[in-house]
SEDRENMI-163360 format. One line per field, with one value per residue: x, y, z of N, C-alpha, C in turn. Coordinates in nm, 3 decimals, always signed. Layout:
<atoms>
nx: [X:...]
ny: [Y:...]
nz: [Z:...]
cax: [X:...]
cay: [Y:...]
caz: [Z:...]
cx: [X:...]
cy: [Y:...]
cz: [Z:...]
</atoms>
This chain:
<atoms>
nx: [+6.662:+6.784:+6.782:+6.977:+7.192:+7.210:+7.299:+7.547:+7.701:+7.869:+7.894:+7.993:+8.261:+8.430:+8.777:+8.942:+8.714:+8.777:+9.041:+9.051:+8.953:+9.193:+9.434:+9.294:+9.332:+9.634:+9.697:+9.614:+9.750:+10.052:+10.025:+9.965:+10.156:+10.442:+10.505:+10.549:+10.761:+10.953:+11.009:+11.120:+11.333:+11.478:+11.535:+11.656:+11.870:+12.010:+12.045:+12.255:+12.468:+12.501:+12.634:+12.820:+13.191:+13.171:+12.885:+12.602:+12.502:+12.236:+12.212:+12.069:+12.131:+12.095:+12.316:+12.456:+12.634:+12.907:+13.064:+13.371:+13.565:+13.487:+13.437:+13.463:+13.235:+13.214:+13.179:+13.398:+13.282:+13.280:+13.135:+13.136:+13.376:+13.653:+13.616:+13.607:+13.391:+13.352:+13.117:+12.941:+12.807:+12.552:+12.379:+12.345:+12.020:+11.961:+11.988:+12.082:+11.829:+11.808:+11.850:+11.608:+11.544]
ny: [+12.194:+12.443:+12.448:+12.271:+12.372:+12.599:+12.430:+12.352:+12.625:+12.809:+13.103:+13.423:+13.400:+13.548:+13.534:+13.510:+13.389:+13.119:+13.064:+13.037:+12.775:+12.652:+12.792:+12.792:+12.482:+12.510:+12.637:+12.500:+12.232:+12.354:+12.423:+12.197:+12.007:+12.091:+12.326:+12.187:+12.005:+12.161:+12.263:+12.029:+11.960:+12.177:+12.148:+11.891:+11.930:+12.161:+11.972:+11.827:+12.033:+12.088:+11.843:+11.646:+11.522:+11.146:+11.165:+10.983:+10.870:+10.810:+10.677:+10.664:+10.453:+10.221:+10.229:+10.272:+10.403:+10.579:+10.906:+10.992:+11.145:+11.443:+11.598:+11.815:+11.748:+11.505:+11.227:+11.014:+10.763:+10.513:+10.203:+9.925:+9.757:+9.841:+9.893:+10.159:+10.385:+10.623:+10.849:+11.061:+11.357:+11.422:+11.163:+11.094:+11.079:+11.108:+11.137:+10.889:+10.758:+10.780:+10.575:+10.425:+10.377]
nz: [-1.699:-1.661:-1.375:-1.307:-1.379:-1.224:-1.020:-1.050:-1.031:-0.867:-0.572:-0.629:-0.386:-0.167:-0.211:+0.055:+0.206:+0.087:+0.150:+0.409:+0.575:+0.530:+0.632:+0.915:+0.912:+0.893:+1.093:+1.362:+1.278:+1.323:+1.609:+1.694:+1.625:+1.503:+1.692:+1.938:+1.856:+1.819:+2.059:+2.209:+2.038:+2.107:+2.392:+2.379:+2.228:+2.426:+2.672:+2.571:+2.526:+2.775:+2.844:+3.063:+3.198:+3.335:+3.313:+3.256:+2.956:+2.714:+2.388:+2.008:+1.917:+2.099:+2.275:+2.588:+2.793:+2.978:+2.971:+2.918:+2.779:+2.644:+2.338:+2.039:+1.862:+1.905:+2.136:+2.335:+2.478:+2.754:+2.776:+2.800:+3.070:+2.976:+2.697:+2.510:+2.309:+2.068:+1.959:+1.821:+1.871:+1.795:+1.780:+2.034:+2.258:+2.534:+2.887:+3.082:+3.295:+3.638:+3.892:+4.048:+4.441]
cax: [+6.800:+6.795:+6.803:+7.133:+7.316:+7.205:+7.343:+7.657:+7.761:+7.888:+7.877:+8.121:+8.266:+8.558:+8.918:+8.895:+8.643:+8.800:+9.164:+8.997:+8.989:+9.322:+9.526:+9.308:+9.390:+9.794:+9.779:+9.628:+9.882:+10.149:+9.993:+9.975:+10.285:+10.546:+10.588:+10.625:+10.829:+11.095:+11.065:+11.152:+11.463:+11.587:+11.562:+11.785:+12.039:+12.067:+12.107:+12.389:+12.561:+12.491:+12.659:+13.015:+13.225:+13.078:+12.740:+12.585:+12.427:+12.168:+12.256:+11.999:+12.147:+12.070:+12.406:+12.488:+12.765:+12.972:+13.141:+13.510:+13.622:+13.438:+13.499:+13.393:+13.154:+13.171:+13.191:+13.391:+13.217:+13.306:+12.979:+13.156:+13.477:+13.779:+13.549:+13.567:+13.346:+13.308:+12.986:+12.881:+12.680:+12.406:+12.350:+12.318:+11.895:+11.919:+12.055:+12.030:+11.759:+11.874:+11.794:+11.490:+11.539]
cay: [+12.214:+12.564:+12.417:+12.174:+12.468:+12.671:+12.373:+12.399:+12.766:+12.875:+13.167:+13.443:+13.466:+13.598:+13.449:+13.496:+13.278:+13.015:+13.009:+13.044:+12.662:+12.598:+12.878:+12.746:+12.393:+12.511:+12.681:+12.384:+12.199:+12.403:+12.461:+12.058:+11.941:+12.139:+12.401:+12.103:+11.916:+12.282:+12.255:+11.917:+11.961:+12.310:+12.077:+11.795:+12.046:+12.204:+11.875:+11.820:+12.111:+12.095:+11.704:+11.672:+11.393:+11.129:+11.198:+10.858:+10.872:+10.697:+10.683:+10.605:+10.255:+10.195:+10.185:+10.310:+10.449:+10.700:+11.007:+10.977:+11.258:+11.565:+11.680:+11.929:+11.678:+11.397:+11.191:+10.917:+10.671:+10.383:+10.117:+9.818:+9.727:+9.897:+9.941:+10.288:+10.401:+10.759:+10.851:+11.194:+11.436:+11.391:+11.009:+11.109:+11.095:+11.203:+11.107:+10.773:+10.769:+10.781:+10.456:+10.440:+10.297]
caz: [-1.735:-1.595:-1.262:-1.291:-1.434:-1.180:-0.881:-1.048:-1.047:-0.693:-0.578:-0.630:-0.311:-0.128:-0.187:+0.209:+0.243:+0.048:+0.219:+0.540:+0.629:+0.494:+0.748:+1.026:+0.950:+0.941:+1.267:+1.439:+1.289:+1.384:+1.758:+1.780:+1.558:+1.501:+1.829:+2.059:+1.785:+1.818:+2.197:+2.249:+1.973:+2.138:+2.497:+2.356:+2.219:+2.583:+2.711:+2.481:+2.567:+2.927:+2.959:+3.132:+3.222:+3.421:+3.276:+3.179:+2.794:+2.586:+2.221:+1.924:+1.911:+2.246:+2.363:+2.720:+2.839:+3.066:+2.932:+2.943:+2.698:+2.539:+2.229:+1.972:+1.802:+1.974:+2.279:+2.431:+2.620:+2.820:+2.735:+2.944:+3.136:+2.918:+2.579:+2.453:+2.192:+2.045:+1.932:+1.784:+1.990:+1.724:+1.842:+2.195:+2.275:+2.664:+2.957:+3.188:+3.400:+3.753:+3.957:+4.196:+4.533]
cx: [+6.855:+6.863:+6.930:+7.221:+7.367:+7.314:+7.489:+7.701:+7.758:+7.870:+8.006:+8.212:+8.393:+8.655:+8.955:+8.873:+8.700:+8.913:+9.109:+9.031:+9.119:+9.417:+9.400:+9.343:+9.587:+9.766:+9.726:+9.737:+9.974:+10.154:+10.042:+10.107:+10.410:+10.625:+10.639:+10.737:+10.971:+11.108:+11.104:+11.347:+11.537:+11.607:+11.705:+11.888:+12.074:+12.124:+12.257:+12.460:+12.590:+12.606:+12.854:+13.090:+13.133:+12.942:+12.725:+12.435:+12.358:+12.184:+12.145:+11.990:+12.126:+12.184:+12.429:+12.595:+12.801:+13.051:+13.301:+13.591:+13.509:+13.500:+13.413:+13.280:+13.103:+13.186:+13.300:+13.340:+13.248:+13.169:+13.040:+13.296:+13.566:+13.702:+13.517:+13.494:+13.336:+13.208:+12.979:+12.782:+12.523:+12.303:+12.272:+12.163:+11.860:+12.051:+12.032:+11.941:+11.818:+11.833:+11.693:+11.536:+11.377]
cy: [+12.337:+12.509:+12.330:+12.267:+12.540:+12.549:+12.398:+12.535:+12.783:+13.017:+13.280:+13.496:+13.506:+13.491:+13.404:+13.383:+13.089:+12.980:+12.977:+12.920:+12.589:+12.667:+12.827:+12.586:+12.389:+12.594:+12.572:+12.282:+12.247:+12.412:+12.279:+11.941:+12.010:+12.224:+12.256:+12.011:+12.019:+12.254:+12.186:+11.907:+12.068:+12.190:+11.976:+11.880:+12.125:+12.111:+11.857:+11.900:+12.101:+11.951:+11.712:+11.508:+11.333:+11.101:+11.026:+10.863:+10.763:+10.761:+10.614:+10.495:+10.216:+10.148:+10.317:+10.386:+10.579:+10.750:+11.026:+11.116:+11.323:+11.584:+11.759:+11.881:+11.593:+11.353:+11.051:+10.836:+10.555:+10.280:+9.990:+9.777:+9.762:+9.867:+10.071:+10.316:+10.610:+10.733:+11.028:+11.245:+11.451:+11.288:+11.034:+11.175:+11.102:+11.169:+10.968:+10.790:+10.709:+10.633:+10.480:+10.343:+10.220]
cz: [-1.665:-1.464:-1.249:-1.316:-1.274:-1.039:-0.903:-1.060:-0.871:-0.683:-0.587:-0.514:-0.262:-0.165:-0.015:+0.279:+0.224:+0.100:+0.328:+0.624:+0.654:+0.615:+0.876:+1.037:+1.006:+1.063:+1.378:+1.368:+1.335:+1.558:+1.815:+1.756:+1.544:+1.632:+1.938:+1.977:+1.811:+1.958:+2.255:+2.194:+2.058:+2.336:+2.480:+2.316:+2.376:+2.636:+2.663:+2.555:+2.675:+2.989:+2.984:+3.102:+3.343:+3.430:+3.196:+3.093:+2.740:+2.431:+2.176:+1.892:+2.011:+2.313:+2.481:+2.766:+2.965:+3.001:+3.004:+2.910:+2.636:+2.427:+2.115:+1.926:+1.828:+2.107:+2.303:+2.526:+2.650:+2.878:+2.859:+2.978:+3.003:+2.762:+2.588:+2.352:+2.189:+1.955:+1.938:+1.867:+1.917:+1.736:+1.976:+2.203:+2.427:+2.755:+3.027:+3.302:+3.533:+3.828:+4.068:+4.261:+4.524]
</atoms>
C-alpha cells in the first residue's frame, strides 16, 4: 500500500517547471501561426492602399474587375462591358495576376 501512495504523490517541484511546456508550445505557435498570419494581413492592407485607377482587383466573391473610382471605403469597378459594381476595400483579396506570354 505504501508503495501506490508513494506512485501517486509527485514531486514538489517548481511552478517553472510546470508552465515550461505550455510558453514553449505558445511561442512555436506564435513563430508558426500568428507572425506570418500579421505579415500577410499588414501586406494586403498596403496593397489596398497602394491600388489606383486602372488597377485590376480580385474580390472574395471572385468577381474581377477594373478600378473606375476610389473612394474612402470602397471601390468602383467595372466587372464587364458597362456593369459597375462598388465593392468595399475589405472584399478586395489582391490584385490580378498579370498575363504570361
Amino acid at each position: 500500500m505504501n508503495k501506490t501512495l508513494l506512485l501517486f504523490q509527485g514531486e514538489g517541484g517548481s511552478i517553472i517547471w510546470t508552465l515550461l511546456p505550455f510558453v514553449f508550445i505558445f511561442g512555436i505557435f506564435y513563430f508558426l501561426v500568428i507572425l506570418p498570419q500579421k505579415r500577410q494581413q499588414q501586406e494586403l492592407k498596403n496593397l489596398i492602399t497602394e491600388l489606383k485607377i486602372n488597377d485590376e482587383i480580385v474580390t472574395n466573391g471572385g468577381i474581377i474587375g477594373k478600378i473606375k473610382e476610389v473612394r474612402e471605403t470602397s471601390f468602383i469597378i467595372l466587372s464587364a462591358e458597362k456593369t459597375f459594381i462598388e465593392v468595399g476595400k475589405t472584399a478586395v483579396i489582391g490584385k490580378k495576376a498579370e498575363k504570361e506570354i
